[in-house]
C-alpha positions in Angstrom: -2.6 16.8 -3.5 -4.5 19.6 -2.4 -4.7 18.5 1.2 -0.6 18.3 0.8 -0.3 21.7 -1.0 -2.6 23.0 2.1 -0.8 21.8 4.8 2.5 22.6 3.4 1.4 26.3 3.2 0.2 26.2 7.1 3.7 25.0 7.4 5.6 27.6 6.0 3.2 30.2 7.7 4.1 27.9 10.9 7.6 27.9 10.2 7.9 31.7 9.1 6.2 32.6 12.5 8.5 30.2 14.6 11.6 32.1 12.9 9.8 35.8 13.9 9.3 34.5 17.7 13.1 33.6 17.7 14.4 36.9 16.3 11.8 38.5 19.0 13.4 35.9 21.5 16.9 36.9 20.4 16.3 40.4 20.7 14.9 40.5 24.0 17.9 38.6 25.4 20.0 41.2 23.7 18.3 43.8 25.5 18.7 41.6 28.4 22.4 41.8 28.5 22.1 45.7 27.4 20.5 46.0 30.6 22.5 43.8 32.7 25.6 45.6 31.4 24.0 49.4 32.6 23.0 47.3 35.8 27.1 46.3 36.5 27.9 49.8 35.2 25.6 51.4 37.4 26.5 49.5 40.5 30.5 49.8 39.1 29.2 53.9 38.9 28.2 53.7 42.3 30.9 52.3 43.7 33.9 55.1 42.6 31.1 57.9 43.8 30.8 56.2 47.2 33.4 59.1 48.6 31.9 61.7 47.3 30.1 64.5 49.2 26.6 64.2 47.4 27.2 60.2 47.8 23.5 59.6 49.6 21.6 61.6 46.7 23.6 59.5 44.5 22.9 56.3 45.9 19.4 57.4 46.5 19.5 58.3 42.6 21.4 54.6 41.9 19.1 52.7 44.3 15.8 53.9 42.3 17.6 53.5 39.3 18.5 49.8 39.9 15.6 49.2 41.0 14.1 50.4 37.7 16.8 48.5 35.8 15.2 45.3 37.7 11.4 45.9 37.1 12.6 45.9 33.4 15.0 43.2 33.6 11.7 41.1 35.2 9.5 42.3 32.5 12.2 41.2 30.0 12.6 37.7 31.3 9.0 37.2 31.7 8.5 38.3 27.8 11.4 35.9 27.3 9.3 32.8 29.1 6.0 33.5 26.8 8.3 33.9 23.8 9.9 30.6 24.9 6.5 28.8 25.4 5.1 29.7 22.3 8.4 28.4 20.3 7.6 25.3 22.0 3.9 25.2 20.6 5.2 26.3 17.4 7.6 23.7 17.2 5.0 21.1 18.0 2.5 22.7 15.5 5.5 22.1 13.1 6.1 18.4 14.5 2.5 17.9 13.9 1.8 19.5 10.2 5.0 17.5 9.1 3.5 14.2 10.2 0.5 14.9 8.6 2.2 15.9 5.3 4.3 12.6 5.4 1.2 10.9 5.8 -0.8 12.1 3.3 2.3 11.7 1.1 2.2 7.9 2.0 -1.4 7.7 1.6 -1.0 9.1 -2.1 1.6 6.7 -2.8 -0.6 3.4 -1.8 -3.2 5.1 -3.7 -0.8 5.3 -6.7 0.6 1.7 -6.5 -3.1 0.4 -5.9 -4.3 2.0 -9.4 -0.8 0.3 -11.2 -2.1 -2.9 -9.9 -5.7 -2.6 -10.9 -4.6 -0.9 -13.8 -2.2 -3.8 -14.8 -5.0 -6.5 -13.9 -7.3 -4.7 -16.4 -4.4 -5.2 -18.7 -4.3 -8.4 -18.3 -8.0 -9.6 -18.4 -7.9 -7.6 -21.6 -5.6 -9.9 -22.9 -7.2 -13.0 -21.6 -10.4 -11.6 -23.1 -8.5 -11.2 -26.9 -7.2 -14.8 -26.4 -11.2 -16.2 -25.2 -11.9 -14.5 -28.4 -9.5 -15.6 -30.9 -10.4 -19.1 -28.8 -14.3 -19.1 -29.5 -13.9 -18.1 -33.0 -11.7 -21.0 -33.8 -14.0 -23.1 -32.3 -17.2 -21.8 -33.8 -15.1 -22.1 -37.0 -14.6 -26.0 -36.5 -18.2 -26.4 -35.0 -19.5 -24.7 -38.5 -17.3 -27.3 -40.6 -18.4 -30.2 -38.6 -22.1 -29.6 -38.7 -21.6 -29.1 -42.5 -19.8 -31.9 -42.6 -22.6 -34.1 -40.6 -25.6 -32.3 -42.7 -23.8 -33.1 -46.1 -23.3 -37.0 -44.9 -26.8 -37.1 -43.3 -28.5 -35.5 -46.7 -26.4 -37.5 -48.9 -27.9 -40.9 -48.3 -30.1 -42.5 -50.8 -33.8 -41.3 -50.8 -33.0 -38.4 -48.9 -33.7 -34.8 -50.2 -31.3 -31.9 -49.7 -32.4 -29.6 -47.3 -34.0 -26.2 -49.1 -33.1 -23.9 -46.0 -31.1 -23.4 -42.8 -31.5 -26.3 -41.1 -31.7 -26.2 -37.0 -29.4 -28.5 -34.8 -32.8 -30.0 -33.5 -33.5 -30.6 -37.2 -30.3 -32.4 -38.1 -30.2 -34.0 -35.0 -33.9 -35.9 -35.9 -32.2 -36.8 -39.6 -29.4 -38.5 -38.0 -31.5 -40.5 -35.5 -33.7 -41.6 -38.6 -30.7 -43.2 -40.2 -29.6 -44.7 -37.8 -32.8 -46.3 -36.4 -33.5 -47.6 -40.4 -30.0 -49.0 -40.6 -31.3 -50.8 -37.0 -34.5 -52.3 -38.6 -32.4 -53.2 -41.9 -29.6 -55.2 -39.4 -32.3 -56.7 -37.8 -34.2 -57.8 -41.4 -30.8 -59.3 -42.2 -30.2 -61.5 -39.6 -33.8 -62.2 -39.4 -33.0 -63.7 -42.7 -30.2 -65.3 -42.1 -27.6 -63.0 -43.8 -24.9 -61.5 -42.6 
């Protein structure tokens, strides 16, 4: 923004300048024609005097005034070609700081859209995050009922004691496997037996 607000003011300085150089431009063609016009009335002077008695000092007089007339008409037409070549650089300055202030627009503007995507992805993973959350807890809460529920029917066998503290998975894990192998050996006493 402040690269924009910079190059917008060189603009208007650019801009303010180019209008100057064509006032200047306008004025000098003004004073172009001003002295074209004294040129064709000097010439239109010289003519009606031609049959007059003094008419060699008078054209003498004409002569080095026309020829004054045209050192200044030269001088104003050369002015007039610098005035004209700096408009054109102006107007390319212009040209230039206009692309550049469209461009940093459009830079701005895919700067903008990129943050409202990331923006909106963070939004979103937010969410997904709330629902892993809600998810896990409803899972740790049916894990925690189900290893109560294997602790109470592991401990609740006959000759086995109730457990006095927090009991570890490992811990549970090594009741259960004693169960099961006694219930093996007692199968296998059975049919050693010949009962079914």
């Amino acid at each position: 923004t402040g690269a924009i607000s910079s190059l917008q003011r060189q603009l208007e300085i650019q801009e303010s300048q180019l209008r100057r150089t064509k006032s200047e431009k306008e004025m000098l063609q003004k004073q172009l024609r001003e002295r074209e016009n004294q040129l064709r009335a000097m010439s239109a002077k010289f003519c009606s005097l031609r049959e007059e008695r003094n008419h060699e000092e008078m054209m003498a007089a004409i002569e080095k005034e026309n020829c004054s007339l045209r050192q200044v008409v030269t001088e104003q037409e050369s002015k007039l070609a610098e005035q004209n070549e700096l408009i054109s650089e102006l107007q390319g300055t212009l040209r230039q700081l206009q692309a550049e202030v469209l461009a940093s627009q459009n830079h701005i503007q895919k700067q903008k859209r990129a943050q409202e995507a990331i923006q909106s992805q963070a939004e979103t993973l937010q969410h997904r995050e709330l629902q892993a959350r809600v998810a896990l807890e409803g899972i740790t809460i049916r894990f925690e009922r189900y290893r109560s529920k294997i602790i109470q029917a592991t401990f609740s066998t006959a000759g086995s004691k109730a457990p006095q503290a927090e009991l570890t998975d490992e811990e549970v894990l090594e009741a259960m496997q004693k169960i099961i192998n006694e219930r093996i050996e007692f199968h296998q006493m059975l049919e050693q037996n010949g009962i079914k």
